[in-house]
C-alpha positions as CSV (number, residue, x, y, z in Angstrom):
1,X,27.6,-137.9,113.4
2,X,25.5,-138.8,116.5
3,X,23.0,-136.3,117.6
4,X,24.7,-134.7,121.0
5,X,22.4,-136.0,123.8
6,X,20.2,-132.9,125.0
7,X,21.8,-132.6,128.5
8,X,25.0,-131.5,127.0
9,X,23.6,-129.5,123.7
10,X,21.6,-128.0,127.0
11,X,25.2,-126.8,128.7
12,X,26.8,-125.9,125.3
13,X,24.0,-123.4,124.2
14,X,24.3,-121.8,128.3
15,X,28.5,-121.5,127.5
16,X,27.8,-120.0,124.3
17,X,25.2,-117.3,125.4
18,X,26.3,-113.7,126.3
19,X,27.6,-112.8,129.3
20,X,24.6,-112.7,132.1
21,X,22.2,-113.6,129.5
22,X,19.2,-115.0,131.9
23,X,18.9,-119.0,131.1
24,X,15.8,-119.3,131.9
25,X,13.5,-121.2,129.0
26,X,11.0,-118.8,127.8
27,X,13.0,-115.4,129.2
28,X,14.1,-112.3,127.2
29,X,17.5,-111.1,128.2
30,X,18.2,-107.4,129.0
31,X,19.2,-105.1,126.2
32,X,22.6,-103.8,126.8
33,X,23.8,-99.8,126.4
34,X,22.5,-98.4,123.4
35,X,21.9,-94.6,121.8
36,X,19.9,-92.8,119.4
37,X,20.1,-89.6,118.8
38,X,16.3,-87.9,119.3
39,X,16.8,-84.2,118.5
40,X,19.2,-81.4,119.2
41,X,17.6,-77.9,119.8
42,X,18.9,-74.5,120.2
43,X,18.9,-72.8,123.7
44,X,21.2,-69.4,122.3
45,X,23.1,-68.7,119.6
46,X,25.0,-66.3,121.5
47,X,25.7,-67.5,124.7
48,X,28.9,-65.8,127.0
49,X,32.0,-67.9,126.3
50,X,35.4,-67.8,128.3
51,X,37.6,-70.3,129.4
52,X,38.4,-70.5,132.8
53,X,40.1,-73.5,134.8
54,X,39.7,-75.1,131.5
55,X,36.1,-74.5,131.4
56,X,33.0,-73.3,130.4
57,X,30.9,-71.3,133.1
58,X,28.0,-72.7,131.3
59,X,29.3,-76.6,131.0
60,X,30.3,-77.7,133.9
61,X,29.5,-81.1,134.7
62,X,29.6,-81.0,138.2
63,X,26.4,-78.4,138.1
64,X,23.1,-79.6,139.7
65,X,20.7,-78.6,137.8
66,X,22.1,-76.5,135.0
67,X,19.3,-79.1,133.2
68,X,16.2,-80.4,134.9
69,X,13.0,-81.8,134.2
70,X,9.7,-82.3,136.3
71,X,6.3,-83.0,134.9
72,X,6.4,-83.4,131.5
73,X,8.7,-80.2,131.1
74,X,13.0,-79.5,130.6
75,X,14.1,-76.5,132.0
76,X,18.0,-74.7,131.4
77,X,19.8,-72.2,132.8
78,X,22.6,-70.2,131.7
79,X,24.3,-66.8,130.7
80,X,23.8,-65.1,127.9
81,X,25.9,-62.9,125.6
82,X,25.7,-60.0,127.6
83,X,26.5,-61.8,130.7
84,X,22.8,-61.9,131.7
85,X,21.0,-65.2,133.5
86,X,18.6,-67.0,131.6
87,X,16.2,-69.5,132.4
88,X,14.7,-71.6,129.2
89,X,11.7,-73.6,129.7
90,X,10.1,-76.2,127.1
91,X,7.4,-79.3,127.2
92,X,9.2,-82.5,126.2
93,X,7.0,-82.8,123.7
94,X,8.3,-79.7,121.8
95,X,11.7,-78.5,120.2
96,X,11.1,-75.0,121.2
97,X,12.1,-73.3,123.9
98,X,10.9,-70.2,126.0
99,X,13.3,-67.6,128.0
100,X,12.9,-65.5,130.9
101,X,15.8,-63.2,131.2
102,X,16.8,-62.2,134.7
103,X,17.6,-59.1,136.4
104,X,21.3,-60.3,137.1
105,X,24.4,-60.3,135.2
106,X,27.8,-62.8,135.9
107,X,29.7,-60.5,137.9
108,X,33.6,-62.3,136.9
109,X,35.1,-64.4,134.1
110,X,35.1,-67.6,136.8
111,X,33.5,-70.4,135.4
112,X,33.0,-71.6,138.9
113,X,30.2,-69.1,138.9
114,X,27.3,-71.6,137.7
115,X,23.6,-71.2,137.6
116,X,21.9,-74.4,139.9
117,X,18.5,-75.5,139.8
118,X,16.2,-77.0,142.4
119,X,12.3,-77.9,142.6
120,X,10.8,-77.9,145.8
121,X,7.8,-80.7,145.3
122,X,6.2,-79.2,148.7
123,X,5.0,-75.9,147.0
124,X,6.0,-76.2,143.5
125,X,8.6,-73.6,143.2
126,X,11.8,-73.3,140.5
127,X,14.7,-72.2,142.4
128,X,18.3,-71.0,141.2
129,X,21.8,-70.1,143.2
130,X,24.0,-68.3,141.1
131,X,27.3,-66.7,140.3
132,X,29.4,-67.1,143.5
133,X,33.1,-68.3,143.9
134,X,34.5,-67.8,147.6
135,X,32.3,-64.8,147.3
136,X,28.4,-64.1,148.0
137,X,25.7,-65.9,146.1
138,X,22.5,-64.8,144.1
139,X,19.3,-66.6,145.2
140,X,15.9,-66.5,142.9
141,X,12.8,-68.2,143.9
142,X,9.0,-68.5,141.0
143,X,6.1,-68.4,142.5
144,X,4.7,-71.3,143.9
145,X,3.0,-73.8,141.7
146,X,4.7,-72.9,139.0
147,X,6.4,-76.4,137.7
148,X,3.5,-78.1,138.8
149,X,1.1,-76.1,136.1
150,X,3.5,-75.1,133.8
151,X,1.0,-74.4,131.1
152,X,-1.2,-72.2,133.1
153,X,1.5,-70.2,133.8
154,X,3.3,-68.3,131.5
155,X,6.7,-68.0,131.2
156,X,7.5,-64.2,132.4
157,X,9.8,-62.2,134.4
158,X,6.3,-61.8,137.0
159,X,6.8,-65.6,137.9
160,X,9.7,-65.0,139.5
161,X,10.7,-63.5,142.8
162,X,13.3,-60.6,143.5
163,X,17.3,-61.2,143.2
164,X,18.6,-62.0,146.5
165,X,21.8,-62.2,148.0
166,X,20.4,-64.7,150.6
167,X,17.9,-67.5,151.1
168,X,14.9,-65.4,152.1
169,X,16.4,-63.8,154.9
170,X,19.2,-66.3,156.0
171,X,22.7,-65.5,155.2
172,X,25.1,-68.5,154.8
173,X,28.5,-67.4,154.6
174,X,30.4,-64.5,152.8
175,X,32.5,-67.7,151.4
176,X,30.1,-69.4,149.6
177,X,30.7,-72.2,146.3
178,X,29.5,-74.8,144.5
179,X,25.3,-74.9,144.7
180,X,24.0,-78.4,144.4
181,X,20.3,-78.3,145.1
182,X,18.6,-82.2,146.4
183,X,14.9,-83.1,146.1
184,X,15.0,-85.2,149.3
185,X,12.2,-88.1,148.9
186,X,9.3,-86.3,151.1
187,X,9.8,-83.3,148.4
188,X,11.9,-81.0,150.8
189,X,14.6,-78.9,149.4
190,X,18.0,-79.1,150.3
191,X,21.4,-77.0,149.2
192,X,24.6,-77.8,149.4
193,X,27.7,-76.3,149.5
194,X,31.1,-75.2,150.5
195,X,32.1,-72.6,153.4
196,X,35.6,-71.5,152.6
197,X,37.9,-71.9,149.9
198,X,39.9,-74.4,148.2
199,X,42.1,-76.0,150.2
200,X,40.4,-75.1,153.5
201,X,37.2,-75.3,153.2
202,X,33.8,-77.5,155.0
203,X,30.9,-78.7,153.1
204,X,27.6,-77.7,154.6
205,X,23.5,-78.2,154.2
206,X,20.8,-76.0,154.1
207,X,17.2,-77.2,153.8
208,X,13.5,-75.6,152.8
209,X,10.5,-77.2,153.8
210,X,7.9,-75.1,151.6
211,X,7.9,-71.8,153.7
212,X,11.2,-71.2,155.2
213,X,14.7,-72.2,154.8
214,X,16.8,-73.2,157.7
215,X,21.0,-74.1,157.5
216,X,21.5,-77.6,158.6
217,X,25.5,-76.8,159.1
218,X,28.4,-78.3,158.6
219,X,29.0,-81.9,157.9
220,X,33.0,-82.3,156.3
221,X,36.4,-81.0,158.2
222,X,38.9,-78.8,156.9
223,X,41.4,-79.4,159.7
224,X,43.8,-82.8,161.1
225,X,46.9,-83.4,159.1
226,X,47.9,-85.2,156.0
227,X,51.3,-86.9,155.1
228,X,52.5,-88.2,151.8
229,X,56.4,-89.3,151.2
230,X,56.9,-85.8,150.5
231,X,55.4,-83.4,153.3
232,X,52.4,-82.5,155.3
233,X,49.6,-80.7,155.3
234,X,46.9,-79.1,157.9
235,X,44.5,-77.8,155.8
236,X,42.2,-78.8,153.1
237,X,38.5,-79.3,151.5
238,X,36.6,-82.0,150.6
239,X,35.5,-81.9,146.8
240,X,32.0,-84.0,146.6
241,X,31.5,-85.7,142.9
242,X,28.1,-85.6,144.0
243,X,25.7,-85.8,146.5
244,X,22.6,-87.7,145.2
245,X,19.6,-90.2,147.2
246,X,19.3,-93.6,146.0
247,X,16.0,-95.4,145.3
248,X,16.1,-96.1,149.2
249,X,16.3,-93.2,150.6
250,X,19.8,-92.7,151.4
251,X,22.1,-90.0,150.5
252,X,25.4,-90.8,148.6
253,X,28.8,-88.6,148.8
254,X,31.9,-90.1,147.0
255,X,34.6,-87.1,147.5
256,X,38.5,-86.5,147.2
257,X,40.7,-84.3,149.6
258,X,42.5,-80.9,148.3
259,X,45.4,-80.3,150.5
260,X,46.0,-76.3,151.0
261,X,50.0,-77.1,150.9
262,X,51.6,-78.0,147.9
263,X,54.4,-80.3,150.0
264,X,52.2,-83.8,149.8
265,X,53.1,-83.2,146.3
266,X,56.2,-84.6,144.3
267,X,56.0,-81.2,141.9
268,X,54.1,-78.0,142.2
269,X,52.8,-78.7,138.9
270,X,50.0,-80.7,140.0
271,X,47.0,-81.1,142.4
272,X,47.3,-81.8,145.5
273,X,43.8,-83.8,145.3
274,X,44.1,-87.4,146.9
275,X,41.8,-90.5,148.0
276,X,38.6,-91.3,146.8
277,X,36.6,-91.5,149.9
278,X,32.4,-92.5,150.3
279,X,29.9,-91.8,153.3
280,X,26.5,-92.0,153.3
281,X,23.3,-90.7,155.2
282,X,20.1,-92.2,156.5
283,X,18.2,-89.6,157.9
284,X,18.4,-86.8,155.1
285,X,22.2,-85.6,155.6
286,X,21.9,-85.5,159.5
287,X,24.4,-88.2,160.6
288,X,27.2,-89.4,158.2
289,X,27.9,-93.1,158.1
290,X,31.3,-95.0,156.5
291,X,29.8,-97.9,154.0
292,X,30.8,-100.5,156.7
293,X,27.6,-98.7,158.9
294,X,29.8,-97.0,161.4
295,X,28.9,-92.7,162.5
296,X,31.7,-90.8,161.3
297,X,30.7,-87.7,161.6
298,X,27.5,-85.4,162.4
299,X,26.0,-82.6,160.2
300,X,26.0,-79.3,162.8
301,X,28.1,-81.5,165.5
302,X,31.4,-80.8,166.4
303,X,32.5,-84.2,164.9
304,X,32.6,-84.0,161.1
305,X,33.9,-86.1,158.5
306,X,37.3,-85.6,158.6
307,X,40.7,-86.9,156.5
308,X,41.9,-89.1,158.8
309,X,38.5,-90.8,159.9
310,X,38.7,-95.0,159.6
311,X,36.9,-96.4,157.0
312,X,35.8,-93.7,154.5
313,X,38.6,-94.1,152.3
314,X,37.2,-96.2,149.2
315,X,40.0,-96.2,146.8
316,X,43.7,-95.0,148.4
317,X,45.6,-92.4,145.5
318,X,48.7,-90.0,147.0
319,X,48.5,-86.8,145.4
320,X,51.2,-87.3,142.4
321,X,48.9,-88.4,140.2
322,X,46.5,-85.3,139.6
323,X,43.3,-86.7,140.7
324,X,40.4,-84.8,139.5
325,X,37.7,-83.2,141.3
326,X,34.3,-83.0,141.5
327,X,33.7,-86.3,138.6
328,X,30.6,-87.8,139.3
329,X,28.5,-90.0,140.9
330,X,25.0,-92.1,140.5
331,X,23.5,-95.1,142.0
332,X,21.8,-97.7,140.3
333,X,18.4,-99.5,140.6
334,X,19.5,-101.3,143.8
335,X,21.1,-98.5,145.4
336,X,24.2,-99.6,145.0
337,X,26.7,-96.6,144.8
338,X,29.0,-95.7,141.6
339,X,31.7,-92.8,141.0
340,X,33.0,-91.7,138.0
341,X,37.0,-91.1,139.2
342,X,39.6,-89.8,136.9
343,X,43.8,-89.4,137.6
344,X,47.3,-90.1,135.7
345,X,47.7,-94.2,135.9
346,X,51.5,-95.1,137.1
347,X,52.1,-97.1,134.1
348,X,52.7,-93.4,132.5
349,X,54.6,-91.8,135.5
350,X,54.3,-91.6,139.6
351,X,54.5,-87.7,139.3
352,X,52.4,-85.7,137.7
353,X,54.6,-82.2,137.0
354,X,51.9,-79.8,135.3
355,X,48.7,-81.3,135.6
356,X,46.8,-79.8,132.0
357,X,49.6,-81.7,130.0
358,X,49.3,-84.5,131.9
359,X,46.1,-85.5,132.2
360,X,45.7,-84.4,128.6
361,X,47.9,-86.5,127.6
362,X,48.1,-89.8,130.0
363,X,44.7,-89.0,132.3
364,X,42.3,-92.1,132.3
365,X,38.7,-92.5,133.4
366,X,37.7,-95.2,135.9
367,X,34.4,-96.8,137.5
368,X,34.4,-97.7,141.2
369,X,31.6,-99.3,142.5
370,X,30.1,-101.2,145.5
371,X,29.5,-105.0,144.3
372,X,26.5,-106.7,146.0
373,X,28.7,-108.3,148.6
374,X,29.8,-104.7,149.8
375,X,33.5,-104.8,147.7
376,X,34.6,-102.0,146.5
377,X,35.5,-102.5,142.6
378,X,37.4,-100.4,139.9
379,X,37.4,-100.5,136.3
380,X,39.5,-98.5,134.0
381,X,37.4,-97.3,131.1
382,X,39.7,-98.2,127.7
383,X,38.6,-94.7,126.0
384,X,41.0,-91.8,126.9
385,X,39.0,-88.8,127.7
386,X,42.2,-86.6,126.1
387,X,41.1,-83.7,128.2
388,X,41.5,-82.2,131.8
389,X,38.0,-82.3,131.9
390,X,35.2,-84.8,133.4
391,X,32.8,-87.2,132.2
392,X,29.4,-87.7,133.6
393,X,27.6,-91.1,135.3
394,X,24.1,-92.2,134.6
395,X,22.4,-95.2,134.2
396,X,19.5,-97.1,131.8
397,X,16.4,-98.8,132.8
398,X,18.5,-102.0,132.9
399,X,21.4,-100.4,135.1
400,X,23.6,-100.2,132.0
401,X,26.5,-97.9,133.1
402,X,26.9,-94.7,130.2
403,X,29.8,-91.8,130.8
404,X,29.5,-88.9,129.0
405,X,32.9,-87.4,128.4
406,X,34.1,-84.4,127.9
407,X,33.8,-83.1,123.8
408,X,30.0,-84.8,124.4
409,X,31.7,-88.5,123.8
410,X,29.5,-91.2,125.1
411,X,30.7,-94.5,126.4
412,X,28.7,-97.4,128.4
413,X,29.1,-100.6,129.6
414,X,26.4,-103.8,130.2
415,X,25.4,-104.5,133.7
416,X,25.6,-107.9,132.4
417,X,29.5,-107.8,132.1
418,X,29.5,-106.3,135.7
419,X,30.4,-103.1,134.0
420,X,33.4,-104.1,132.2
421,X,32.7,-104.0,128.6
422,X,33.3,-100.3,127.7
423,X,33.1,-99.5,124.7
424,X,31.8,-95.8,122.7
425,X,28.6,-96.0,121.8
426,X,28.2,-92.0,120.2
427,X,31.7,-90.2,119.3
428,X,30.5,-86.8,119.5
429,X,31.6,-86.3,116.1
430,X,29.5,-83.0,114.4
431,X,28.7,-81.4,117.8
432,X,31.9,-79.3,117.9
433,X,31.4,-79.5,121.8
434,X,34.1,-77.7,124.4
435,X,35.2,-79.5,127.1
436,X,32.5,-80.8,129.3
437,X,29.0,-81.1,129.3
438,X,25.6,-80.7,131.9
439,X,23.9,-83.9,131.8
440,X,20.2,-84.0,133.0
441,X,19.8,-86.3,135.3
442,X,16.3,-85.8,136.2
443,X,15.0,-86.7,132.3
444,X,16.2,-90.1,132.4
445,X,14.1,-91.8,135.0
446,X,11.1,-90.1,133.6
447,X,11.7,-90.9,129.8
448,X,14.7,-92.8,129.1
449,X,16.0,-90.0,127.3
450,X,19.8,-88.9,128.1
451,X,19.9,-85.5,127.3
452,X,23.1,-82.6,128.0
453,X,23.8,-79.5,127.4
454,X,26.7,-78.1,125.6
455,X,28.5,-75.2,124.1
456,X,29.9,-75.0,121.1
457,X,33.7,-74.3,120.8
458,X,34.7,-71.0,119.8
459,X,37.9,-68.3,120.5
460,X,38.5,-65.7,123.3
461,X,35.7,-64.3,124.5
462,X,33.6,-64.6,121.2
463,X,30.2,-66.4,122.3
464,X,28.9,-69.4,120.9
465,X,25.9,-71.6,120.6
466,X,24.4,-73.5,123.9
467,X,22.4,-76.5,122.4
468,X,20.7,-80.0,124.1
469,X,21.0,-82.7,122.9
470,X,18.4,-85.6,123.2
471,X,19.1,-90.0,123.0
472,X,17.0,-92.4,123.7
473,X,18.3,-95.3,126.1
474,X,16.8,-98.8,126.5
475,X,13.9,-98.6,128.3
């Protein structure tokens, strides 16, 4: 057999290589998704366990920071046995953890009622909002420099401030859920959160410049109306699956609606959630931009982002299909903006009657993204998350895509494939995990280390071990 002349072996060895393998003579190609498990430590052997809205008060993923880490240490928070906050502190370099018990104790079985962390670079503080449904919250504030010389400080009640029931003076709202703190990139502290209550509720923003917080206002609508086939609505919230900045500077919110009347829905059984919608923010969560460019609404203004404003709408869902809230969200080393989305497909129904069964049973996860020509894609992920629960959204050094499911489960997908190649990558098995987990999303750009929390499943109201667990990524 002739020899094949070297122009065409050439084109035959580029057909053959993996999928956005780089052809370049001489170049490595980027790893895809990988794991490996580093360590798994012990936060409490007893920590307080009841299920509420199918979850764990201390496993939510939607919490920002349950986990955190800044300058070389992880902190946690959570409740203990005796319903009393803890914060746990340890160096990354060390399996052991410290714990500062607080003067507070959860005040309801709501697992709503999460423990949020924040650093404010500016002065070096640890801050946590806590326990608060549609009710009051509980603020605590260390002393300053504090994460910034963890080892000269040690780790007692004295390092911490008194239990407050606002932000150093200001008062929010009697109607206060769902603390998010954001490090904005000057090292500011912002809070967000909702006014109201599901189904009629507005998204606000507070901020804390190192020596006094200020509310920035409202930014999302609760009023308008909504029709599906089946009815109307005039009330409603929007439910952020994040609110994170991007390597550029901007600040990401993908969101869904909750209607307040059960009539857009085809059966009372399910959630009256709909639309997956994205805006964005240039200048630190003042103005509020569709991903087009256009102003759509004004953070304090009397124009908000509302349900029926033109191009915020990323991926179109009517309420039969019991969209979740609250998934997740991340961007990648461009900026580009990704969601974590999950709902009942129509292949197994277009009505959704009693949402826990349904998604248990037929719910699927999905990744929508912004391609680099500014389309909005979606890709189903081919692992059912057999759960009502959420999954989670980071990304490696190389922008592979990883989604950690409820039960711990991890799945990822190559940038290379344009994040279609799904597959599981750690099955959880061993950890005996409930529901869903707190992913730390700080520890990841400093490390390459994934690490979450999680609780271990138990009965009732009997607790259970709280644990993190450490992988390395490609990095």
């Amino acid at each position: 057999m002739r020899p094949l002349p070297i122009a065409v072996l050439a084109t035959a060895l580029l057909a053959a290589a993996p999928p956005g393998a780089n052809a370049t003579p001489g170049s490595i190609a980027a790893p895809g998704p990988a794991v490996s498990k580093l360590a798994d430590t012990q936060l409490d052997p007893k920590a307080v366990y009841f299920v509420s809205y199918d979850g764990l008060v201390n496993n939510n993923a939607f919490q920002k920071n349950g986990l955190l880490t800044y300058k070389g240490y992880q902190y946690a928070a959570w409740y203990t046995a005796d319903r009393s906050a803890v914060i746990g502190r340890r160096a990354l370099t060390q399996r052991s953890w410290q714990t500062v018990t607080l003067p507070h104790r959860l005040t309801a079985d709501d697992s709503h009622n999460v423990i949020s962390m924040g650093i404010s670079r500016t002065d070096g503080r640890l801050h946590l909002n806590m326990d608060s449904h549609s009710s009051g919250f509980f603020y605590v504030k260390s002393v300053a420099g504090l994460v910034d010389d963890p080892a000269g400080h040690p780790w007692t009640t004295g390092q911490f401030g008194a239990v407050q029931t606002t932000l150093d003076g200001l008062a929010l709202t009697s109607q206060f859920t769902y603390p998010q703190f954001i490090a904005t990139p000057e090292g500011r502290l912002q809070l967000s959160y909702r006014v109201g209550v599901s189904g009629n509720g507005r998204n606000a923003l507070a901020e804390y410049d190192g020596t006094k917080w200020r509310a920035l206002g409202e930014w999302s609508s609760a009023t308008g109306t909504y029709s599906s086939e089946h009815g109307s609505s005039t009330a409603r919230n929007m439910y952020l699956h994040g609110i994170d900045y991007g390597p550029d500077g901007r600040l990401h919110a993908f969101y869904t609606w909750r209607e307040q009347s059960n009539a857009v829905m085809c059966a009372s059984g399910g959630l009256t959630n709909h639309d997956t919608g994205y805006v964005y923010s240039s200048d630190r969560g003042r103005t509020w931009r569709t991903a087009a460019g256009a102003v759509t609404g004004t953070t304090g203004g009397s124009d908000t982002v509302a349900v029926g404003d033109a191009g915020t709408v990323v991926d179109p869902l009517n309420p039969d299909h019991s969209l979740m809230n609250q998934e997740s969200q991340a961007t990648d080393s461009t900026g580009a903006p990704h969601a974590l989305i999950s709902y009942v497909p129509g292949r197994f129904g277009q009505c959704t009657t009693d949402y826990v069964a349904d998604r248990t049973r037929y719910g699927r996860t999905f990744h929508v993204f912004k391609d680099p020509a500014g389309a909005w894609k979606k890709t189903e992920i081919p692992v059912a998350p057999g759960s009502t629960q959420r999954s989670h959204l980071v990304f490696d050094a190389y922008d592979n895509a990883y989604a950690v499911m409820p039960y711990g489960r991890i799945v990822a997908a190559s940038k290379s494939s344009g994040w279609t190649d799904w597959k599981t990558v750690y099955d959880g098995s061993g950890l005996n995990a409930f529901g869903e987990v707190v992913v730390d999303d700080t520890r990841l750009a400093q490390d390459g280390v994934l690490s979450f929390m999680y609780q271990r499943k138990s009965s009732g109201t009997t607790p259970s071990a709280l644990r993190v667990i450490d992988f390395t990524l490609p990095s």
